[in-house]
C-alpha positions in Angstrom: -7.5 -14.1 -4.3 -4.7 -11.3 -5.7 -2.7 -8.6 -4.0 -0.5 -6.6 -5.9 1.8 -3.7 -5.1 3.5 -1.7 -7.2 6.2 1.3 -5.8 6.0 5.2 -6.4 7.4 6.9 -9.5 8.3 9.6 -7.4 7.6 11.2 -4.5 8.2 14.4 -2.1 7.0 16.5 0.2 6.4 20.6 0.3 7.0 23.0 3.2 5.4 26.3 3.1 8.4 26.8 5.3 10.6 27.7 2.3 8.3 28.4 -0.2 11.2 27.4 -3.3 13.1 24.2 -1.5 12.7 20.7 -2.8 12.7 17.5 -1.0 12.6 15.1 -4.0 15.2 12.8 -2.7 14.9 12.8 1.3 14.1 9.1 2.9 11.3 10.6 4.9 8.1 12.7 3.7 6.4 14.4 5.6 2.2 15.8 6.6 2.5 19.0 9.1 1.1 21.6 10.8 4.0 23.0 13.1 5.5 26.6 14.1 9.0 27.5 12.9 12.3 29.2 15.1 9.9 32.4 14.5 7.0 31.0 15.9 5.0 31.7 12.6 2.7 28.7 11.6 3.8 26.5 8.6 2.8 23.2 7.0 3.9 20.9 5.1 2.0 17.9 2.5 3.4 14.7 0.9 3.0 14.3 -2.7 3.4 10.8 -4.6 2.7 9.3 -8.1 2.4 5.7 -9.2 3.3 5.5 -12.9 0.1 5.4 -15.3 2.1 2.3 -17.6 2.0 0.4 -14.5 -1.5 0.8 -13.5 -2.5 -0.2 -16.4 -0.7 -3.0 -16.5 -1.6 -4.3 -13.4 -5.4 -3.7 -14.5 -5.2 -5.0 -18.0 -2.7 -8.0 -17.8 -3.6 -9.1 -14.3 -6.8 -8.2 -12.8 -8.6 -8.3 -16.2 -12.4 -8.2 -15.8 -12.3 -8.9 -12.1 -13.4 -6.1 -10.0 -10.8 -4.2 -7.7 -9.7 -1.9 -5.4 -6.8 0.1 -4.5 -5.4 1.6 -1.1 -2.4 4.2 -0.8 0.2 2.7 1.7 2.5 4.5 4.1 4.7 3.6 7.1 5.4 5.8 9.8 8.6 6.8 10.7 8.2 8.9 13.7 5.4 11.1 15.0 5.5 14.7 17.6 2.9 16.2 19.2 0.1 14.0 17.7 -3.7 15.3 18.8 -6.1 12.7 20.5 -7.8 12.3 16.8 -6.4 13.1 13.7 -7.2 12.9 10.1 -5.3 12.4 6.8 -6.9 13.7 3.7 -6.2 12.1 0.3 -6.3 13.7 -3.0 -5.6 13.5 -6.7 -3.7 16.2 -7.4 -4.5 18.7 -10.3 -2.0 19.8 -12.4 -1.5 20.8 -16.3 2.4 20.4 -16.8 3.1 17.4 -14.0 5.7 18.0 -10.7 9.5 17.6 -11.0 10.4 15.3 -8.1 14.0 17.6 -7.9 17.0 15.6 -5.8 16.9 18.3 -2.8 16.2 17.2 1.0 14.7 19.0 3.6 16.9 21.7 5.2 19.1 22.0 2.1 21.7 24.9 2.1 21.7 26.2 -0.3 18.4 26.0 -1.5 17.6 23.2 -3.8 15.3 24.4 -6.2 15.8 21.4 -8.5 12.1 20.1 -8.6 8.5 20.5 -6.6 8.7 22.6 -4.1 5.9 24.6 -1.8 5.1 27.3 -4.5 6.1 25.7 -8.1 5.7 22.5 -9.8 8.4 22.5 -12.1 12.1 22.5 -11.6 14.5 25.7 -11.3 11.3 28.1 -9.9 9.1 27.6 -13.2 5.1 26.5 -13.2 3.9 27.8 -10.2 0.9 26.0 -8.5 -2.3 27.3 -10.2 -4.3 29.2 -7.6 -7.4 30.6 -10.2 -9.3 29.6 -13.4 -9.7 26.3 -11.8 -12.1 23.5 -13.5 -14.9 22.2 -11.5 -14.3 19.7 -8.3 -10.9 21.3 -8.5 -9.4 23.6 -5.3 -6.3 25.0 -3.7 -4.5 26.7 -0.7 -5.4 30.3 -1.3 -5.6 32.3 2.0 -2.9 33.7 4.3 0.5 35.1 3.3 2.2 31.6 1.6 -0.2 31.1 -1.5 1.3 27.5 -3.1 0.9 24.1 -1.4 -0.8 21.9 -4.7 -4.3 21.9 -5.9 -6.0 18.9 -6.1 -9.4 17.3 -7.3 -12.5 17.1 -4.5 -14.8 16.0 -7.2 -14.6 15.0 -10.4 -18.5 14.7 -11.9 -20.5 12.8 -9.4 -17.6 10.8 -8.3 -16.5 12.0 -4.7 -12.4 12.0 -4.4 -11.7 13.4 -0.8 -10.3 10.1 1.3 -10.0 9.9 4.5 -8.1 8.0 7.2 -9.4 8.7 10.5 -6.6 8.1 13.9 -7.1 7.7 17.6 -4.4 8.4 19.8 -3.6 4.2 19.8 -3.7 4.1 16.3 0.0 3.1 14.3 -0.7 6.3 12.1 0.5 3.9 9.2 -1.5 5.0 6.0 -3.8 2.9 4.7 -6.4 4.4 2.5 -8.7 3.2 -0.3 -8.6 5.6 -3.2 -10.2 3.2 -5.5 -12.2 5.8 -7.4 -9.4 8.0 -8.0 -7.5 5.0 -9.6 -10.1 4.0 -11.7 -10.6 7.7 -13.3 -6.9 7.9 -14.1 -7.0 4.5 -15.8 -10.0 5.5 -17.9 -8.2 8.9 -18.9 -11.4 10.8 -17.1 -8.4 12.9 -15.1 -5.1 13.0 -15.4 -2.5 11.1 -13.1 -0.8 13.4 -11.2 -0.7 11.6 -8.2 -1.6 12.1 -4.6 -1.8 15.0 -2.3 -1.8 14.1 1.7 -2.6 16.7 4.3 -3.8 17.2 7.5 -7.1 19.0 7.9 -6.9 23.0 7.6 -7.6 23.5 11.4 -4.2 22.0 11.8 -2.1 23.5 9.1 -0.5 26.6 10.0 -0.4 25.6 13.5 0.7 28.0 15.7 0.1 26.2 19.0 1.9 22.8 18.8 3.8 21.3 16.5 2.1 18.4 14.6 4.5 16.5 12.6 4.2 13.1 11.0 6.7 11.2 9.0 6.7 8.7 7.1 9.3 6.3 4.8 9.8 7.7 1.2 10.5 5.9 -2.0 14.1 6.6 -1.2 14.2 5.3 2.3 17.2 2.1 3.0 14.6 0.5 4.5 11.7 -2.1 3.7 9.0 0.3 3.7 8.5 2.4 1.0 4.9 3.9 -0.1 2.8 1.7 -2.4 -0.5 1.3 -3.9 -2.2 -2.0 -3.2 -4.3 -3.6 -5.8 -6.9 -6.2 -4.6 -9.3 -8.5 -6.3 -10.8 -11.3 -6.1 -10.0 -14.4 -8.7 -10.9 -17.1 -6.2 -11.6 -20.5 -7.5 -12.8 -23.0 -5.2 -13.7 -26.7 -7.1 -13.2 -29.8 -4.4 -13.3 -32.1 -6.9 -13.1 -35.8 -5.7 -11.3 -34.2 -2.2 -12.8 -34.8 0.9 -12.9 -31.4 2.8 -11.2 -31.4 5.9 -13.3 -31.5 9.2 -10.9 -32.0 12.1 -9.1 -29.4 13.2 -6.2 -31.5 14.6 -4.6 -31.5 11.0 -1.4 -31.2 9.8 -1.1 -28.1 7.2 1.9 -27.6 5.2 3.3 -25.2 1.8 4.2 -28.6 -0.8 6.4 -27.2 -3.1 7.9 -23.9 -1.7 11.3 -23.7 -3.3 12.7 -21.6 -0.8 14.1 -18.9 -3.5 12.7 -16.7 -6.0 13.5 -14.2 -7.2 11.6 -11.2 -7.8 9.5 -11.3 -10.8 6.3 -13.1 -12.0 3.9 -15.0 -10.3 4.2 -18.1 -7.7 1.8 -20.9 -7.0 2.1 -22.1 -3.4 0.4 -25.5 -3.1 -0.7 -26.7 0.4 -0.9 -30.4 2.0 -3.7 -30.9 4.0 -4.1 -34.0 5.9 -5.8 -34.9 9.8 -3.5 -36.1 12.2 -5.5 -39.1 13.1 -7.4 -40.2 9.7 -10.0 -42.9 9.6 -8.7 -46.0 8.5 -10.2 -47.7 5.5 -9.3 -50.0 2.7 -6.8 -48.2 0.4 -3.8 -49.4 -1.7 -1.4 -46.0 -1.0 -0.6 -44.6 2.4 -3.7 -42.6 3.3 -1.2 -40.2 5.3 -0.2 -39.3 1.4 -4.0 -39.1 0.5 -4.5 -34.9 0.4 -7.5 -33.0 1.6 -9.5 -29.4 0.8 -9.3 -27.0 3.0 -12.8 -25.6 4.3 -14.0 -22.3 2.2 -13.1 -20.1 5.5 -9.5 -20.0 4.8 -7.2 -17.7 3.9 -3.6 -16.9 4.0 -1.0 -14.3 4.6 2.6 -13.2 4.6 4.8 -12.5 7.6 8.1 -10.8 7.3 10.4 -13.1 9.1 12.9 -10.3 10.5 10.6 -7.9 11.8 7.6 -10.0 12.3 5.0 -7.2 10.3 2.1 -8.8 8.4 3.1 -8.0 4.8 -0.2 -9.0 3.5 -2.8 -9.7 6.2 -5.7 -12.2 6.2 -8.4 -10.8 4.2 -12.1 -12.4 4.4 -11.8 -10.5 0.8 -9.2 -11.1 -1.1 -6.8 -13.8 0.4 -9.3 -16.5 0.4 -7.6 -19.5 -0.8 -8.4 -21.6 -3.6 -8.8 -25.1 -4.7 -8.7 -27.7 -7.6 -8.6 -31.0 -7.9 -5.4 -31.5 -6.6 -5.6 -29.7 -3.5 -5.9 -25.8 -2.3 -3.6 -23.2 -3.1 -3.0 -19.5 -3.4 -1.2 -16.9 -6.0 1.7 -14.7 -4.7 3.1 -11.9 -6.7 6.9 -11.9 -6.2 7.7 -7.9 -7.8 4.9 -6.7 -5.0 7.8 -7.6 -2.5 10.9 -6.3 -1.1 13.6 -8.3 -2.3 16.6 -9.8 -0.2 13.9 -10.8 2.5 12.9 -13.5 4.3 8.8 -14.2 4.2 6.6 -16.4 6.3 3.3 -18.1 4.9 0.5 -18.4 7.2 -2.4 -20.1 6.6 -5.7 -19.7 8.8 -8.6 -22.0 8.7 -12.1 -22.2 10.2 -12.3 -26.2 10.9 -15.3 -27.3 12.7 -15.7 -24.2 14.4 -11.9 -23.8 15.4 -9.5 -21.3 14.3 -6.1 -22.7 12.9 -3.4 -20.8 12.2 -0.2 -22.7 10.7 3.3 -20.5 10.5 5.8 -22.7 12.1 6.4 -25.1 9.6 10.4 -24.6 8.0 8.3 -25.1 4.5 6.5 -22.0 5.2 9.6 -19.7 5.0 11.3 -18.0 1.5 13.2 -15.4 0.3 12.7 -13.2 -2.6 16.2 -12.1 -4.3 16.8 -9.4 -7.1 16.4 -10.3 -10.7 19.6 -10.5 -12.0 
């Protein structure tokens, strides 16, 4: 099983607020529906583009003929005046020239009109958002008094591309949304790769009421969460060979050959040592502690980060099954799909004779990734 992650081009978010500012290069983006000092509704809507080269890349070179899907990734920063239920829409974004990301923050004084802003796509005030003459499955903001704000696809031919994350009030408001379609289109050429429009719904844009605002980490955030777009696929392998499959889950479970370092490029084959604490005895001429088993089918593993304790990639009953050969089961980690200069904890979770394992305390379980150079 493959996950892959690959890190935004650029990104930035648009405030009807000031119709002509950028925010190319603030750490946070932001999705709003909120009233300014005037009490006059606004809103604002994140925009960010994965590079086309890199798709491709990631769908030629790795995934290959397997079939796949993609989710958009975002962590929340902070949150005000959230409703009960809440919904972030997802869109490609339509656009004939492309978006400047611009190096201007929220708030900036003067103005920075260096890139995207509310009204125009380009930089210094040129290409204004298109508002008529759209194509098909193609729509805009184009009511009230602050025309601008993006156009994006809903449709393109029978192929639906509104996404949707539903929220609670207990959710983490962390993004997580499948816009496999939309990938797949841009990779065929069917639509241009503009990127990704996120909004709230248009009940809560323009609030005048309350002041909905949710942020979220940008590509040029200090921290470890950036946005992303998840490739997943499925490339399991699972051949036992001559290897007994273990069937007790009083086993010990360990990473063989994790070299503790790498840095953060290429791909990494974690091997894993599977052997019962209390084996059968039988006639053998090597240790039969040394003598290495399969795990069952039901097993998948993980990655922890070691600081802060966040599953980096969950368990997936999809697509981080673990394989096995021959010589014993192991799984594929992509090193460039993770920060680097961080610790990272395998886990490894198992369904043995109707018990759950879950092994993460082993000092073999723990590595760093480190920049390239």
């Amino acid at each position: 099983m493959a996950v892959y992650r690959i890190f935004p081009q650029q990104d930035a978010f648009i405030f009807s607020e000031t119709y002509n500012g950028n925010a190319g290069l603030d750490e946070i983006l932001e999705i709003g529906g909120y009233t300014d000092i005037s009490g006059i509704g606004e809103t604002s809507r994140i925009l960010v583009q994965f590079d086309s080269s890199e798709i491709a890349d990631v769908v030629t070179n790795k995934i290959g003929s397997n079939n796949y899907s993609a989710s958009l990734g975002m962590y929340l920063a902070d949150a005000y005046q959230i409703p009960t239920n809440t919904s972030i829409f997802t869109y490609p974004i339509y656009s004939t020239t492309g978006w400047d990301n611009g190096t201007g923050k929220y708030g900036d004084v003067p103005v920075n009109t260096s890139g995207v802003s509310w009204k125009y796509q380009k930089a210094g005030e040129t290409s204004a958002w298109p508002s008529s003459s759209l194509p098909a499955g193609v729509t805009c903001y184009t009511t009230g008094s602050k025309p601008g704000g993006g156009a994006w696809y809903l449709y393109s031919g029978s192929t639906n591309l509104e996404f949707t994350q539903s929220n609670t009030i207990k959710s983490t408001y962390d993004i997580d949304i499948n816009v496999t379609d939309a990938v797949k289109l841009w990779n065929t050429g069917a639509i241009r790769n503009n990127g990704f429009i996120l909004k709230l719904s248009s009940s809560l844009e323009f609030n005048t009421t309350s002041s909905i605002r949710l942020k979220y980490f940008g590509a040029d955030t200090n921290t470890i969460y950036p946005p992303y777009l998840a490739f997943k696929w499925d490339d399991t392998s699972y051949n036992t060979g001559s290897l007994s499959v273990l069937s007790n889950s009083l086993a010990t479970i360990r990473v063989t050959n994790n070299k503790g370092e790498y840095v953060d490029t290429g791909k990494q084959r974690f091997r894993i040592g599977a052997q019962p604490k209390f084996p059968i005895r039988f006639f053998t001429t090597t240790s039969i502690y040394l003598i290495n088993y399969a795990l069952p089918e039901e097993s998948y593993w993980g990655i922890r980060d070691e600081n802060t304790e966040e599953m980096v990639i969950d368990f997936d009953r999809q697509f981080t099954k673990i394989s096995c050969d021959s010589t014993g089961p192991y799984f594929d980690v992509y090193m460039d799909g993770l920060q680097p200069e961080r610790y990272y904890r395998i886990l490894i979770k198992s369904t043995i004779d109707g018990s759950t394992v879950v092994v993460n305390d082993s000092i073999n379980n723990i590595f760093k990734v480190v920049r390239n150079g």
